[in-house]
N, C-alpha and C positions, 0 to 999 in steps of 0.2 A: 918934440920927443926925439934924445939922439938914437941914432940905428941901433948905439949898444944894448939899451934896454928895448929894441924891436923885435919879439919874437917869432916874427916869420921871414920867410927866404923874400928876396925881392921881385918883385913880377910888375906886370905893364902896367899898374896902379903907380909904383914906383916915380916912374919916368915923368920927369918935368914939362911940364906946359911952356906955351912961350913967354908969359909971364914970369916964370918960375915958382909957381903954384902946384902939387901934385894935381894931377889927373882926378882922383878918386880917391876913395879911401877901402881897405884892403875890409874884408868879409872873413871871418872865418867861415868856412862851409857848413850849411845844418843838416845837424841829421833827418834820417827817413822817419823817425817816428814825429818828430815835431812837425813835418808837412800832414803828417796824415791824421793825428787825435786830433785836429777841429772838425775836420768829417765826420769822425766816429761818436764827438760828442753830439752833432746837431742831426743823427741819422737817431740817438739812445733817446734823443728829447723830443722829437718829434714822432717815434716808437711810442712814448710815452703819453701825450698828446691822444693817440690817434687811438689808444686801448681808452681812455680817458673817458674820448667823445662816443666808442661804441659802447661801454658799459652804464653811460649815461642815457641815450637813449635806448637802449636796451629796456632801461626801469624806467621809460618815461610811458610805455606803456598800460594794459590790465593789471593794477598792483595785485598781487600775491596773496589770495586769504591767510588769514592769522591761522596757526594750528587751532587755537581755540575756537574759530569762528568753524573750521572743518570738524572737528570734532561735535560741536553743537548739532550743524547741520545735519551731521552725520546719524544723531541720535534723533533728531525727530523726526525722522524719514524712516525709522526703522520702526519707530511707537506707535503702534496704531493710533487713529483719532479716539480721542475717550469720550468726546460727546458719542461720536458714529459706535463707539464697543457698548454704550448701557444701553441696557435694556429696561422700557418702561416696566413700572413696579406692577407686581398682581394686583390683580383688584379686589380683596376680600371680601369687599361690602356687595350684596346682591343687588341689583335695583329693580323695583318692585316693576311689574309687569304693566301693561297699560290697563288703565279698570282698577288698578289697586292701591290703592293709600296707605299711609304709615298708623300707627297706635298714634299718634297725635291729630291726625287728620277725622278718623273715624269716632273720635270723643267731639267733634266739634257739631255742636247742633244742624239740622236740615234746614232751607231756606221757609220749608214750611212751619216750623215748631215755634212757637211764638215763647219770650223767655219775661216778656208781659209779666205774666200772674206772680214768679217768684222775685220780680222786683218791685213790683207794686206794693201800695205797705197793707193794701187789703186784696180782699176778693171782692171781683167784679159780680160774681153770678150773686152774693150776698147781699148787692146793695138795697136802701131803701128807694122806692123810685119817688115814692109819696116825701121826700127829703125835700126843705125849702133851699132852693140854689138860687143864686144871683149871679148873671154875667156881667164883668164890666166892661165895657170897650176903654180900653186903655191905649191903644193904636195911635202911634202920635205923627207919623210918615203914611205919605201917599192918601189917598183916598179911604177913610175909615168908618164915614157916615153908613151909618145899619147895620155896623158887625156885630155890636151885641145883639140886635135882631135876631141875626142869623146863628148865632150861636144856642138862642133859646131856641129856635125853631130846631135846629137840631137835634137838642136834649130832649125836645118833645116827642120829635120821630125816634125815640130813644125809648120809652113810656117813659119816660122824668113828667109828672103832672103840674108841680108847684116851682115853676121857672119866672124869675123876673129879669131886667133886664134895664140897663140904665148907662152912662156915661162914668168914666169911672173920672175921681177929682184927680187931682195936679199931682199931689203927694206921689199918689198910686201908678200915676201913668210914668214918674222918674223912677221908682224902687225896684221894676221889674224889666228886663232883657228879653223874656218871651215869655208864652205863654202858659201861667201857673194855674194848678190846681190847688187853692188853699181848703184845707179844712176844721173844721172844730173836733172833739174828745168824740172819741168813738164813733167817730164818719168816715173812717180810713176804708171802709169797703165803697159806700157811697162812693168818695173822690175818688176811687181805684178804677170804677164803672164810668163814670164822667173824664174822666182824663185818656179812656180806654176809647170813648166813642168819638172824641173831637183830634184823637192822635196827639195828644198831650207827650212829651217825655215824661216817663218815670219819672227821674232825678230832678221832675220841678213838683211834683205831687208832695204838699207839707202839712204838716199839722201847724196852724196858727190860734194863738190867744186871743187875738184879736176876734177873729171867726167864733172862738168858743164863746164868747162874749156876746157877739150879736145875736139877730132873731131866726137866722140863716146857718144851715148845717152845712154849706159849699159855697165858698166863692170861686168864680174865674173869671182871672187877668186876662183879658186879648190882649197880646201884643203883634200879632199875624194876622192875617183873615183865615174864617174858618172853609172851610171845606179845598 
């Protein structure tokens, strides 16, 4: 570069080496703010930084209920409990005192009242005793030898006078489940008296053709032992 286009004064950079190589090369001088914004920017950045790191753990703590969650809370804390607020309902209904029973209790028959006679298809005090009856032993389980026996013997201590008493056939001993009162045409007080004295159920006490037919005004089926 010649000196004409050099535009600064000459100073100790100038001056030739022993080589004849300048010294140096010549600096413009810098100003005071260019020494000083690298400072200012690494003082703003790490300002920045350091709000950064305390506003982060700041919220890395107990996060912050929602307004809605405060709100909610808010309201059920001020509601009373509604189970704890009802109150159990009156009692309209009176309950009967001890000793006293309902209209349905007091229509129900005594342990003593026997309801016998209106289910029976006759009457007992009517019958004939002087009536020919037949027990069969129809007993086909466990030990059944002499139940018709015992069954006439019964009807005896009965006043029944005309009781026979015999093994009943095959037929007989499958057709029946317990112990039946069968009768013929107008024997229904008879069987009602006979069925009353051996504890016969009602509901097996029958009118049969077969019966009206033979020489015998009552048949009975053992299928139990009697007494």
């Amino acid at each position: 570069m010649s000196k004409s286009h050099y535009p600064y004064p000459p100073d100790e950079f100038d001056v030739r080496g022993p080589e004849g190589t300048p010294v140096g090369v010549h600096r413009e001088p810098r100003s005071g703010w260019s020494s000083v914004w690298p400072f200012l920017l690494i003082v703003v950045v790490c300002g920045g930084l350091a709000v950064g790191i305390v506003s982060f753990l700041s919220d890395d703590g107990e996060p912050a209920t929602p307004p809605a969650a405060e709100q909610s809370a808010g309201a059920g804390a001020d509601e009373p409990d509604a189970a704890a607020s009802e109150e159990p309902p009156a009692d309209d209904e009176e309950t009967p005192a001890d000793g006293e029973e309902g209209d349905d209790a007091s229509e129900e028959p005594t342990d003593g009242e026997s309801d016998a006679a209106t289910e029976l298809p006759g009457d007992p005090a009517a019958a004939n005793l002087e009536a020919s009856v037949m027990v069969y032993n129809a007993i086909t389980e466990g030990s059944a030898t002499g139940q018709a026996a015992a069954g006439q013997s019964a009807l005896a201590a009965e006043g029944f006078t005309d009781v026979a008493a015999e093994d009943a056939p095959d037929e007989m001993k499958s057709s029946y489940q317990d112990t039946t009162v069968l009768y013929g045409a107008d024997r229904a007080d008879t069987a009602s008296a006979i069925a009353e004295s051996l504890g016969v159920d009602p509901a097996n006490v029958q009118q049969s053709d077969d019966v009206t037919a033979s020489e015998q005004a009552v048949w009975v089926v053992l299928k139990s032992p009697v007494g």
